[in-house]
C-alpha positions, 0 to 999 in steps of 0.5 A: 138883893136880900130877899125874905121869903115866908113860907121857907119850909113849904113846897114853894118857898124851899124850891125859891129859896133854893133859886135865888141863894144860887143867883147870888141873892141874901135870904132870909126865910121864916115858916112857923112849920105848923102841923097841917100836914107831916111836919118831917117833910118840912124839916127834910127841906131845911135840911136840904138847905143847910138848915137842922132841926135841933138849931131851930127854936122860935124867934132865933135865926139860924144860918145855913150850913150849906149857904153863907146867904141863907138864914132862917126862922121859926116864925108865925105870920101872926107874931106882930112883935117878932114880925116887925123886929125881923123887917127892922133888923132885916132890911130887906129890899124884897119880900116874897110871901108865900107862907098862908093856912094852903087847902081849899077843902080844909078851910071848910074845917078849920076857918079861923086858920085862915083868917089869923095866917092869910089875912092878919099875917099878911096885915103883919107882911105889909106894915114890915114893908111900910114901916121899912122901905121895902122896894118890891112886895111879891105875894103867892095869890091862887087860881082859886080867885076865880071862883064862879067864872066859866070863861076861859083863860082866866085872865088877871083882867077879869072880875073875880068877885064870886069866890067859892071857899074860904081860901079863895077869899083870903086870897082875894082879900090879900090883892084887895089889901095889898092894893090899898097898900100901894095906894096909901103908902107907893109900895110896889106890890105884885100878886101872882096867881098860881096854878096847881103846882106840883114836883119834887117836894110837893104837899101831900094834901095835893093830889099827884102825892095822894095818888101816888101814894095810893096806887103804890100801896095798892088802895084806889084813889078818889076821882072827883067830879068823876075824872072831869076836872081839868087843872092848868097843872104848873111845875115847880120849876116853871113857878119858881123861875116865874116868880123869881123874874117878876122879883126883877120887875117892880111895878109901876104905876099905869098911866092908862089905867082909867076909872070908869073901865077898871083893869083888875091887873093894874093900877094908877098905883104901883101895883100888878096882877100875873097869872103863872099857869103852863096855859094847857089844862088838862083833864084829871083822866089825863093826869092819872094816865100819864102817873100809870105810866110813870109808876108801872101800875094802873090805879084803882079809880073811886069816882066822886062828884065834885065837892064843895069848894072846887071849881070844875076847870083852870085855865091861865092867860099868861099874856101879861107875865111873857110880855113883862117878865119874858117868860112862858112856863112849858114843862109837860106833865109827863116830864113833869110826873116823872120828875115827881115820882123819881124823887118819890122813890128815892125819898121814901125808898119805894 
């Protein structure tokens, strides 16, 4: 297929990218490698895709040394002209959308980012597909939809109507459009609902990279809600694999689906809802135990209360996704950590 990935330069989109050019797929991947965090980061993960820094000018494709089906640009979600002469000249069968203003606590700081990169963009994501014959548009949801609700698993069925952050609701708004999309226009539209993700490559604004960092440099690190938390921690892999299945599983509309009892997953329109979680919350306590081991060290804990915008626990129903896409993420998190702080080491030479 030939896939656009937005987001390229991102902890999700470089590791799918990766996926889909070694199953054979054509890629194109745009990200404006905006400065929300280290943008050095960013640049080492095109570079490990074959893409250097100094060929990267805005608006103008570079090919990949590394793979002859891999192409990418600088480029903002926002960009209306340059957005629907890349859909023209790209003629993609897929998109995955993955680019969007990330961070629960600094939507709290900096709002209008979110607005213009996770609303206006992805306006701009769905007029390319409308206006191109794109058959199947797959877009990065979050847990964070499920805002206020305490009953567990989430499930892609729920209402999730109680938001609690600006990010959460870009999110939701992004379901809402994309909807509105293949009831207008028949796009095939899927939204996949992550859960914590975290591995090699990851963002530093996350908290097994914070930690990490912290505990290898001898400063304590901050516990929210006094180490009660509990998070569906999801590894990069189990994600990737995840989405690049449900690439392969264009919806479909539901000829069940009934308007007086309203399935929030599916639809009379072509249009589907996946949670992608390892369906195994664990508590932060835990997740900090199992980073001790991996470094050889014991971290200095500064106890918090939760703050303003995180929900207390995640917790994914992964029904639908094994039963669609025959998949079932199962990395453990102790693999998974030691995987994350093998690649640490040898990034930063710690």
């Amino acid at each position: 297929m030939r896939v656009l990935i937005t987001g390229a330069a991102g902890f999700i989109g470089f590791h799918l990218a990766k996926k889909l050019l070694e199953r054979g797929d054509e890629v194109t991947g745009i990200d404006n490698i905006n400065n929300y965090y280290d943008v050095n980061l960013k640049y080492d993960r095109l570079r490990e895709s074959g893409i250097e820094k100094d060929k990267i000018d805005y608006g103008k494709p570079v090919r990949s040394g590394r793979h002859a089906g891999y192409r990418f640009t600088k480029l903002d979600l926002e960009d209306r002209e340059h957005m629907a002469a890349l859909f023209a000249d790209g003629k993609f069968d897929a998109v995955v959308n993955l680019a969007a203003q990330a961070g629960v606590r600094h939507s709290l700081k900096d709002p209008y980012a979110y607005i213009n990169s996770n609303v206006m963009g992805f306006l701009n994501i769905l007029e390319g597909c409308r206006h191109n014959n794109v058959k199947h548009l797959v877009y990065a949801s979050s847990s964070s939809v499920y805002g206020a609700n305490t009953k567990m698993p989430f499930s892609v069925r729920d209402n999730v109507d109680h938001p609690v952050s600006l990010y959460a609701a870009t999110k939701k708004a992004n379901e809402l459009m994309a909807h509105s999309y293949s009831s207008l226009y028949k796009i095939p539209t899927t939204g996949l609902r992550f859960f914590t993700v975290y591995g090699p490559w990851g963002r530093p604004d996350m908290a097994l990279f914070l930690f990490t960092k912290a505990i290898l440099e001898g400063r304590p690190i901050d516990v929210f809600n006094y180490g009660k938390m509990k998070r569906d921690f999801t590894y990069i892999d189990d994600i990737v694999e995840g989405v690049a299945r449900v690439l392969n599983v264009i919806p479909a509309p539901d000829p069940k689906w009934n308007g007086d009892r309203p399935d929030s997953s599916s639809s009379y329109a072509p249009y589907k809802l996946y949670n992608i979680g390892n369906n195994n919350p664990v508590e932060l306590t835990q997740f900090i135990e199992a980073l001790e081991d991996c470094l050889g060290m014991k971290a200095q804990k500064n106890l918090l209360p939760i703050q303003a915008g995180d929900v207390p626990a995640t917790y994914a129903d992964i029904d639908a996704l094994v039963k669609d896409a025959g998949f079932k993420p199962d990395t453990s998190i102790q693999t998974g950590i030691r995987l994350f702080v093998d690649w640490y080491r040898a990034y930063f030479k710690k």
